[in-house]
C-alpha positions in Angstrom: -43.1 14.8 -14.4 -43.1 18.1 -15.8 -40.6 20.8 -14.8 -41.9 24.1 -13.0 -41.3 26.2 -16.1 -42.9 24.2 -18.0 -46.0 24.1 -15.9 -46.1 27.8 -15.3 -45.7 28.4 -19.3 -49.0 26.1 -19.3 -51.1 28.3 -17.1 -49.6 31.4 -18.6 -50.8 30.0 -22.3 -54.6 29.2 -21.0 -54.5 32.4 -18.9 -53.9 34.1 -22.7 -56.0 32.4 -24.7 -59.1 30.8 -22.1 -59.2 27.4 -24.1 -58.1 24.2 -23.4 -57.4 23.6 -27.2 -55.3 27.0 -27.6 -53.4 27.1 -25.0 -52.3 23.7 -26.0 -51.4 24.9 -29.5 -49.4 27.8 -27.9 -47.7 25.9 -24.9 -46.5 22.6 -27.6 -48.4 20.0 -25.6 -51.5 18.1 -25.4 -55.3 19.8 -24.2 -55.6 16.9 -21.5 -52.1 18.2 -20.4 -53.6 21.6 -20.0 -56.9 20.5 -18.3 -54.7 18.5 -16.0 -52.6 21.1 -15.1 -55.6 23.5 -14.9 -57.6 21.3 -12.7 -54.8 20.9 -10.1 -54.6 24.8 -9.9 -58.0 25.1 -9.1 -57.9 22.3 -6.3 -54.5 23.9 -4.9 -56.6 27.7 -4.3 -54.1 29.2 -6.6 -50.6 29.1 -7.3 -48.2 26.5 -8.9 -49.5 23.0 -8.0 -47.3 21.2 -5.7 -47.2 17.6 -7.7 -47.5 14.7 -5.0 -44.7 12.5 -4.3 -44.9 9.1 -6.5 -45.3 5.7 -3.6 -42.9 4.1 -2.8 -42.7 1.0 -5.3 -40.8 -0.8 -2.1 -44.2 -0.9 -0.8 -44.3 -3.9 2.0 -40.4 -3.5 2.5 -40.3 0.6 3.0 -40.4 -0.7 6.7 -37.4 -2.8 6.7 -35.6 -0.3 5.0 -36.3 2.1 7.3 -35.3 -0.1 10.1 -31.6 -1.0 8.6 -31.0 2.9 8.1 -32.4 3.1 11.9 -29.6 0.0 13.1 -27.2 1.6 11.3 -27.4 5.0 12.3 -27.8 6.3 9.0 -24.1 4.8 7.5 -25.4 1.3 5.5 -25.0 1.6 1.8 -27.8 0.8 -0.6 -26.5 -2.1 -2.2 -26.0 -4.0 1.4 -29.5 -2.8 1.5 -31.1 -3.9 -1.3 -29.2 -7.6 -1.2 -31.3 -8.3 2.4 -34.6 -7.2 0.4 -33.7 -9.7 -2.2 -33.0 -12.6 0.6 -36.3 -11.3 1.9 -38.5 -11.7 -1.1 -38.0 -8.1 -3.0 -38.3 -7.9 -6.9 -37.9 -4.5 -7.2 -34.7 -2.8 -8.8 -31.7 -1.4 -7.0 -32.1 2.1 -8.7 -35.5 2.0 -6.5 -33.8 0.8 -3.3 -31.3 3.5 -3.4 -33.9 6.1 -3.8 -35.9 4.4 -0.2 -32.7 3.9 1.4 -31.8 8.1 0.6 -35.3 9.3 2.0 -34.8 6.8 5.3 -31.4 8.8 5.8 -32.6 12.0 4.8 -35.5 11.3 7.8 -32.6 10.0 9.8 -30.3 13.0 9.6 -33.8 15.2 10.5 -34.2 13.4 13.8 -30.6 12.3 14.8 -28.0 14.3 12.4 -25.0 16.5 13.9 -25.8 20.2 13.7 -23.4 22.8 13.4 -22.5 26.2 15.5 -20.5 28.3 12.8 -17.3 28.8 14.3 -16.2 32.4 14.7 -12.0 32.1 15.5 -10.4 34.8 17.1 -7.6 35.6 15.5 -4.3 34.9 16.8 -5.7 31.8 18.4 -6.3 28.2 16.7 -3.7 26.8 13.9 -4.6 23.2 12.5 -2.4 20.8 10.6 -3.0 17.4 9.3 -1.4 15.1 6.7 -1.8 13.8 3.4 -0.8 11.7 1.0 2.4 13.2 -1.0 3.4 12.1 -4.8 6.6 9.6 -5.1 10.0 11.1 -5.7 12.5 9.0 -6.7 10.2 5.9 -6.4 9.9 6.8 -2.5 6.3 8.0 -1.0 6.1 11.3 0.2 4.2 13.0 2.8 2.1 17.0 3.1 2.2 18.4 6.2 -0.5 21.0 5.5 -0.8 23.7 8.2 -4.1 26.1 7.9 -4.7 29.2 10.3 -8.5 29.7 11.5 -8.9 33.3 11.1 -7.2 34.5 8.0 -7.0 30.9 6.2 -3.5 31.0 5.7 -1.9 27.9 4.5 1.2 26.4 4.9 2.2 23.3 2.8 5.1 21.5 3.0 6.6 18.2 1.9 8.1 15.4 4.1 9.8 12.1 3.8 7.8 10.4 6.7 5.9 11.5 10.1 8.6 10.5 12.6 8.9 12.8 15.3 11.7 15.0 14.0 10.2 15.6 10.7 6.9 16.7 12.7 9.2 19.4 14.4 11.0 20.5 11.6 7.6 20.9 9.9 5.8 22.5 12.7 9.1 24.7 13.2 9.2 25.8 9.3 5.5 26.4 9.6 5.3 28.8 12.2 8.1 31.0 10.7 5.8 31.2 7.8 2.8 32.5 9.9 5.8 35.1 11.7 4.7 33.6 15.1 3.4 31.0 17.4 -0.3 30.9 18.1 -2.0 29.8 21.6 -3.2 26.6 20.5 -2.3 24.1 17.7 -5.2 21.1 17.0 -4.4 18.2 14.9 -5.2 14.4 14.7 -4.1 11.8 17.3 -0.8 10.7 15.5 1.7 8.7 17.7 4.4 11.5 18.1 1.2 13.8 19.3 -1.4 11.2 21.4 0.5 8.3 22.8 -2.7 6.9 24.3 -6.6 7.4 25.1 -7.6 6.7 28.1 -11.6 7.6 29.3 -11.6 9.6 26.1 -8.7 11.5 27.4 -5.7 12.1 25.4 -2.2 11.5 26.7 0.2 13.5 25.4 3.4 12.3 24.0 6.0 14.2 26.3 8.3 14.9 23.3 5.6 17.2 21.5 4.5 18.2 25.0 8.0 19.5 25.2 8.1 21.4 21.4 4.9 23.0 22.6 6.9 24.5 25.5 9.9 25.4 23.4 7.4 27.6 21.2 4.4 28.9 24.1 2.3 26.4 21.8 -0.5 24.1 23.3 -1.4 21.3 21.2 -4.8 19.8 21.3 -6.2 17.1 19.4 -10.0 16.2 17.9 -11.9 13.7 18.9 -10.2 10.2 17.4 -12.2 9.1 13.6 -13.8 12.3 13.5 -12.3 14.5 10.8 -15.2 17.0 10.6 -13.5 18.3 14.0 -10.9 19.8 11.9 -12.3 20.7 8.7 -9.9 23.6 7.8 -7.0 21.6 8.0 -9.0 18.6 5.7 -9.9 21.2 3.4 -6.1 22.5 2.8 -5.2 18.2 2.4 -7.5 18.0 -0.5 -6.7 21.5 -2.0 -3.0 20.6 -1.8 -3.2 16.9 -3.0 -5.4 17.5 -5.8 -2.5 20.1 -7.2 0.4 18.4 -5.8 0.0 14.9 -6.5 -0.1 14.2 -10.4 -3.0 12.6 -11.7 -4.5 12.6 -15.1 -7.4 15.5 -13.7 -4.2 18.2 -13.7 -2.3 16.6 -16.7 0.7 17.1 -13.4 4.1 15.2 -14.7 6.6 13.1 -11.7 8.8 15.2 -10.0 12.6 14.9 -11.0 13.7 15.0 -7.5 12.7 16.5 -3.6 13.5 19.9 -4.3 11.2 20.4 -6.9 8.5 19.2 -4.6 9.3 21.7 -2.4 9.5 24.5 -5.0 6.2 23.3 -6.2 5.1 23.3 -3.0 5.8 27.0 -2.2 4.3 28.1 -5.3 1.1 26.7 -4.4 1.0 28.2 -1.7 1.8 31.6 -2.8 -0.9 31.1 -4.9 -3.6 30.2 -2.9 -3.0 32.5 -0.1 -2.7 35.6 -2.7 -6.3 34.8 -4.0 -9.7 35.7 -2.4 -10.9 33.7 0.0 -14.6 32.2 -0.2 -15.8 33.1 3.0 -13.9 36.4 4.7 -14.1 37.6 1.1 -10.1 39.2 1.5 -6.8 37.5 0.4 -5.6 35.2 3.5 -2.1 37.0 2.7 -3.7 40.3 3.9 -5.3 39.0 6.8 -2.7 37.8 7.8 -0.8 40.9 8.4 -3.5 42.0 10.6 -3.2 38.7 12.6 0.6 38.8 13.1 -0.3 41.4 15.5 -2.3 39.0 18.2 0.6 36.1 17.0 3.8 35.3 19.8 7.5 35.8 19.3 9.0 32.5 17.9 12.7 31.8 19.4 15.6 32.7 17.5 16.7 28.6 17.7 14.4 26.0 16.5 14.2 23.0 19.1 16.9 20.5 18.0 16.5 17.7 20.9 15.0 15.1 18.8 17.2 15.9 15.9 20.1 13.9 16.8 23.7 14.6 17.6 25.8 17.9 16.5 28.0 17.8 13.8 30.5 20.9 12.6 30.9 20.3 8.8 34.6 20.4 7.3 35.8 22.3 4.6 35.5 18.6 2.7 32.1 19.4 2.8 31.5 16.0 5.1 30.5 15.2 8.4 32.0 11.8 10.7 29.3 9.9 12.7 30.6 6.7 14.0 33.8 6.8 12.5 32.0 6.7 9.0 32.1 10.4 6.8 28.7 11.3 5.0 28.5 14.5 2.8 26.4 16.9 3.1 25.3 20.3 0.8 28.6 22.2 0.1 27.1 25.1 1.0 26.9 24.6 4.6 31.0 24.4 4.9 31.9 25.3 8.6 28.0 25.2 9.6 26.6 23.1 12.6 24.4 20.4 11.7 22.4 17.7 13.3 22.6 13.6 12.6 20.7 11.0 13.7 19.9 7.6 12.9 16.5 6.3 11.5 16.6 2.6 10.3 18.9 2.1 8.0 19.1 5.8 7.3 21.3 8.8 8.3 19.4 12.1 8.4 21.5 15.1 8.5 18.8 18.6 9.6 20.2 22.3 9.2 18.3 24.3 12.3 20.1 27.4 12.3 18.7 28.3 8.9 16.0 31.4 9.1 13.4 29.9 7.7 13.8 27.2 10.6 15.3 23.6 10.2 15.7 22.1 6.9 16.5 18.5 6.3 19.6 18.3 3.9 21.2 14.8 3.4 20.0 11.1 3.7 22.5 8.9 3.7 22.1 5.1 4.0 24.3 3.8 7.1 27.8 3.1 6.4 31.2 1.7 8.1 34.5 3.2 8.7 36.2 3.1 5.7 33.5 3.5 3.4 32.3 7.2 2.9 29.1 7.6 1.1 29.7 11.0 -0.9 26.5 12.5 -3.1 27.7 14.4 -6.2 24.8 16.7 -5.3 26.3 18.0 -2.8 29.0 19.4 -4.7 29.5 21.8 -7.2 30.6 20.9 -10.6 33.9 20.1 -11.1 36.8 21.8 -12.9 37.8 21.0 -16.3 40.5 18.4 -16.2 43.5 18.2 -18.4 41.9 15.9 -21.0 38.8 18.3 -21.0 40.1 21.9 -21.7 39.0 24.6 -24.0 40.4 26.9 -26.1 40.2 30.6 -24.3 41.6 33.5 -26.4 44.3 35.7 -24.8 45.2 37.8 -27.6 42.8 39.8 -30.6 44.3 37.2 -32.7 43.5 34.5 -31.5 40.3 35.8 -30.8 39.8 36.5 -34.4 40.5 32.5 -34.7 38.4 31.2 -32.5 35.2 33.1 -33.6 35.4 30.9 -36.7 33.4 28.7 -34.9 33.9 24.8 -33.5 35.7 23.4 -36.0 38.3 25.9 -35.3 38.4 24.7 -31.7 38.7 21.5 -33.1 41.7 21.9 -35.7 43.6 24.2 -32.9 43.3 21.4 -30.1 44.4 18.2 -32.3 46.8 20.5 -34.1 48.7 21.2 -30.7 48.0 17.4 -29.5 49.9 16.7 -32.8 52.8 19.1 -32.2 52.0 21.0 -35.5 54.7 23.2 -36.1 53.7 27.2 -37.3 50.2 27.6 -35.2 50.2 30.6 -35.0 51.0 31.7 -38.3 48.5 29.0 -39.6 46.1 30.3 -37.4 46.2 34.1 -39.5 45.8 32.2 -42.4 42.9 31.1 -41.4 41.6 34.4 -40.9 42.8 35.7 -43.8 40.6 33.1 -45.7 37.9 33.7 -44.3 37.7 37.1 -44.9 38.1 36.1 -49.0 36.0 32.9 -48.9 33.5 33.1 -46.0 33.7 31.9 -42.0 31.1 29.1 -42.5 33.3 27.5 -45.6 36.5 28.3 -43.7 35.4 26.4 -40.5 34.3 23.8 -42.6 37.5 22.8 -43.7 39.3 23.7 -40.2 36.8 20.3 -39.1 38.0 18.9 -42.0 41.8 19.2 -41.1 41.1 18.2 -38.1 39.1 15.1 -38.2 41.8 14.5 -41.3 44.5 15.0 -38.9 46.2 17.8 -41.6 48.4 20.4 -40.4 51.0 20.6 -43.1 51.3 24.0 -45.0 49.0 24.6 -47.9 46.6 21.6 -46.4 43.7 24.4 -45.3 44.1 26.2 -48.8 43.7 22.7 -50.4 40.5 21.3 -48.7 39.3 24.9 -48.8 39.6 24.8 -52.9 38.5 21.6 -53.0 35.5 22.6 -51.4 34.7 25.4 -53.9 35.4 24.4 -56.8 35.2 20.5 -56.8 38.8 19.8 -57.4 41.7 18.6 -56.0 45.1 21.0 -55.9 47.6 18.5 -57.4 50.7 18.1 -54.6 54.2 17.6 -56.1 55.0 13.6 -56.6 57.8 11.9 -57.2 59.2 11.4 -60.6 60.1 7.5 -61.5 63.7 6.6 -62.4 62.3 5.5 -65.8 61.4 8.9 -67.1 64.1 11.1 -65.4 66.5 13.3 -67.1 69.4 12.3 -65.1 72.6 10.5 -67.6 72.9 6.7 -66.3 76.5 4.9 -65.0 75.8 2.8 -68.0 79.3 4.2 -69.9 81.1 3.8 -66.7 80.2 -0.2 -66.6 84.3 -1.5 -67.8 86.1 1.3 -66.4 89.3 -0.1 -64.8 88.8 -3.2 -66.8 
C-alpha cells in the first residue's frame, strides 16, 4: 500500500505530462501503477482516492472475536484470543489476530468507552497524592509520597520509609508547608490509614486521618477503589518522579549512599520541575502558585503529633531514654522536644517543631536497659586524641619549619616521641638548608630521618649530602689497639720482680 505522498506525486506527474508512460518515468514507478492510481481518481469524483480496507483474513472467526472483546468488555489480550481460535480450528497467524482483536476494541470503545469532561479546578481547591515505588537505600525499600495541586500543577515529592500512619502525617504535614497552605479538599487512593472499609460503595473513613483533616481544615476524599484514571494528576507526578528517582539503566541514575541523599535528590527534582513550563496552563507551576496561595488556608503553627508517639526532651548527650533504654538522636537537636514511638522492632524518633513541619530523624532497632544503641551519625566528628595530634605552628619559626612540607611533620613528631635533644635549633637548620639546597630535597631527607629514626647532630646534613651528590659523609670510627700510637706496659712487665 502506497503512502499518500506517494500517490499524490503520481497524479501530480500524469497531471504534468498526460501519459501513462511519462508520468511513470517521472514519478519512479510502473505505467499500471499510474493507470491504477488514475482510474481510482476518476471513480472517487476527484480528490485523493480513499484505498479500501484489506478483509479480514480471520474471515469465519471475525465473529468470535468480536464476541470475546464483547464478554470481556474490551480488556482480553490477543494472545488469550488467538489461543481459543486455534482450539476452534483457526490457521491464521497471531500478528493477524492482534490486528482483529484491535478493530473489535476500537468498535468497543466507540459504543461502550468512558468519555471525558476536561476538568477545569478552581484554584485553591483540590490537592491529590498517591504513592510510588521508591529506590533501596541501604538495601531497605523506599517509598514517594508524591503530592500534585490541580490548578497550578505544583508538585511535591518526598521520600518515606513505609505508609504507616505517622509517616502519612509527617508527609502530608511537610507537604502542605510546601504549597504555604491547606487546601479545601485532599483526594487520594483507599489506603488503610485513609479508607478503613467500603461499604455500599461508601468509604469509611479511618478516624485517625479524619482527625489530621480537622487539625489542618482539610477534607480528604478518596476515588473510586481500582480506578486510577480518577486521579490522574497525582499518577502522572508517580511516573514523572519514579522514572528520575529510581535508578534504572534509561537515566544511567547510580544507588543512593544513604536517606539523605534521597531526599536532597528529591528536592531538586522538584525544583526542577515546578520551575519549567507546564504543558497545558503554558506558565511555570512555581508562578502559579503564587497566585494560588492567595485562595490557600492558614496551616497551624504545630504539626499534629498524636500518632507520633510519646514526648521526649533530648539531653545534652545528645540521647533520648524510652523504656529505660537511651537511643541517640541528631546532635543538633540538643535540648529540643522530640517524639518516639514504637513500630515493630523499630524505634522512630520524629522532629515536629521544625518549620518545614515534622521530620523523621532516628531509627533505632529496640533495645534493653543497659544497652544504648548510639549512631556515629549523629555526632560530629571527634577531637583529635593524644596519639593523633598535629604539628600547629606558634611561632614564625616554626612556621618556617613546618612549610617544608610532611616529612617535616614527620621528623618533628618522632623526633619529640624520641626525646631528641636541640629541636629547636635543629629545626633552623633545617631551614637554613633549605634555603641553600631546595625545600623538596630538604623534606626529603627530614622523611628520611625520620622513618631512619636520626636525630643526632650532623644526621640531616649527612642524608642531605648523600642525596646530592651520591656519597656517604664518612663519621669518625674507632681506631683498633693494633694501629694506635699509644707506648704499650710491655717494659713495665718485671718491675718489682
Amino acid at each position: 500500500m502506497k503512502k499518500a505522498e506517494e500517490v499524490m506525486e503520481i497524479l501530480e506527474a500524469f497531471d504534468l505530462i498526460g501519459s501513462l508512460r511519462g508520468a511513470a518515468g517521472l514519478a519512479g514507478c510502473d505505467h499500471k501503477t499510474v493507470a491504477h492510481w488514475v482510474a481510482a481518481r476518476d471513480a472517487a469524483g476527484g480528490g485523493l482516492p480513499v484505498p479500501a480496507r484489506a478483509r479480514s483474513m480471520v474471515g469465519p472467526f471475525a465473529g468470535k472475536v468480536e464476541e470475546l472483546v464483547w464478554r470481556s468488555h474490551g480488556k482480553i489480550r490477543a494472545d488469550r484470543a488467538h489461543e481459543t481460535l486455534v482450539a476452534m480450528g483457526y490457521m491464521g497467524s497471531e500478528r493477524t489476530t492482534r490486528r482483529a482483536v484491535a478493530e473489535a476494541k476500537r468498535r468497543w470503545r466507540q459504543e461502550h468507552g468512558r468519555r471525558y469532561r476536561p476538568w477545569i479546578p478552581e484554584p485553591g481547591l483540590w490537592m491529590q497524592w498517591d504513592y510510588g515505588d521508591g529506590p533501596e537505600v541501604g538495601g531497605r525499600a523506599t517509598v514517594l509520597f508524591c503530592a500534585w495541586l490541580a490548578w497550578s500543577r505544583f508538585r511535591v515529592v518526598l521520600p518515606l520509609w513505609d505508609k504507616t500512619m505517622p509517616s502519612v502525617v509527617m508527609a502530608l504535614d511537610r507537604a502542605l508547608r510546601g504549597f504555604g497552605g491547606a487546601l479545601t479538599y485532599a483526594l487520594t487512593d483507599n489506603e488503610k490509614t485513609v479508607s478503613v472499609d467500603q461499604v455500599c460503595g461508601i468509604a469509611v473513613r479511618n478516624p485517625q486521618i479524619v482527625s489530621v483533616g480537622r487539625h489542618y481544615g482539610l477534607t480528604v476524599a478518596t476515588c473510586v477503589p481500582a480506578d486510577p484514571e480518577s486521579k490522574g494528576g497525582s499518577e502522572a507526578t508517580v511516573r514523572i518522579a519514579r522514572a528520575d528517582l529510581v535508578p534504572t539503566v534509561h537515566n544511567l541514575r547510580s544507588a543512593y549512599r544513604d536517606f539523605a541523599e534521597l531526599e536532597a535528590e528529591c528536592e531538586a527534582f522538584c525544583e526542577r520541575v515546578n520551575a519549567r513550563e507546564h504543558r497545558v496552563t503554558r506558565r511555570p507551576p512555581a508562578v502559579m502558585l503564587a497566585e494560588e496561595r492567595e485562595r490557600l488556608h492558614l496551616l497551624p503553627r504545630v504539626a499534629h503529633t498524636v500518632c507520633f508517639g510519646q514526648t521526649r526532651k533530648v539531653d545534652r548527650q545528645s540521647t533520648i531514654s524510652v523504656g529505660g533504654a537511651i537511643y541517640s538522636v541528631p546532635s543538633s537537636l540538643v535540648d529540643e522536644r522530640v517524639w518516639a514511638r514504637a513500630d515493630g522492632s523499630e524505634l522512630i524518633v520524629v522532629h515536629a517543631d521544625s518549620p518545614e513541619g515534622p521530620r523523621e530523624v532516628a531509627r533505632h532497632k529496640l533495645t534493653t536497659p543497659g544497652s544504648p544503641s548510639i549512631k556515629d551519625e549523629h555526632y560530629p566528628s571527634r577531637p583529635v586524641g593524644a596519639l593523633e595530634r598535629k604539628p600547629r605552628a606558634r611561632s614564625h619559626d616554626e612556621a618556617a619549619f613546618l612549610a617544608l612540607g610532611p616529612g617535616a611533620e614527620a621528623w618533628l613528631i618522632k623526633a619529640a616521641a624520641a626525646g631528641a635533644s636541640r629541636v629547636r635549633r635543629k629545626m633552623a637548620e633545617a631551614v637554613d638548608l633549605a634555603k641553600l639546597h631546595g625545600g623538596e630535597q630538604v623534606e626529603h631527607a627530614l622523611k628520611v630521618c625520620a622513618d631512619a629514626g636520626r636525630f643526632a647532630e650532623g644526621d640531616l646534613a649527612a642524608i642531605l649530602a648523600h642525596q646530592q651528590a651520591g656519597t656517604v659523609i664518612p663519621f669518625p670510627t674507632k681506631v683498633s689497639e693494633e694501629s694506635s700510637l699509644q707506648r704499650s706496659t710491655r717494659s713495665w712487665k718485671g718491675f718489682g720482680r
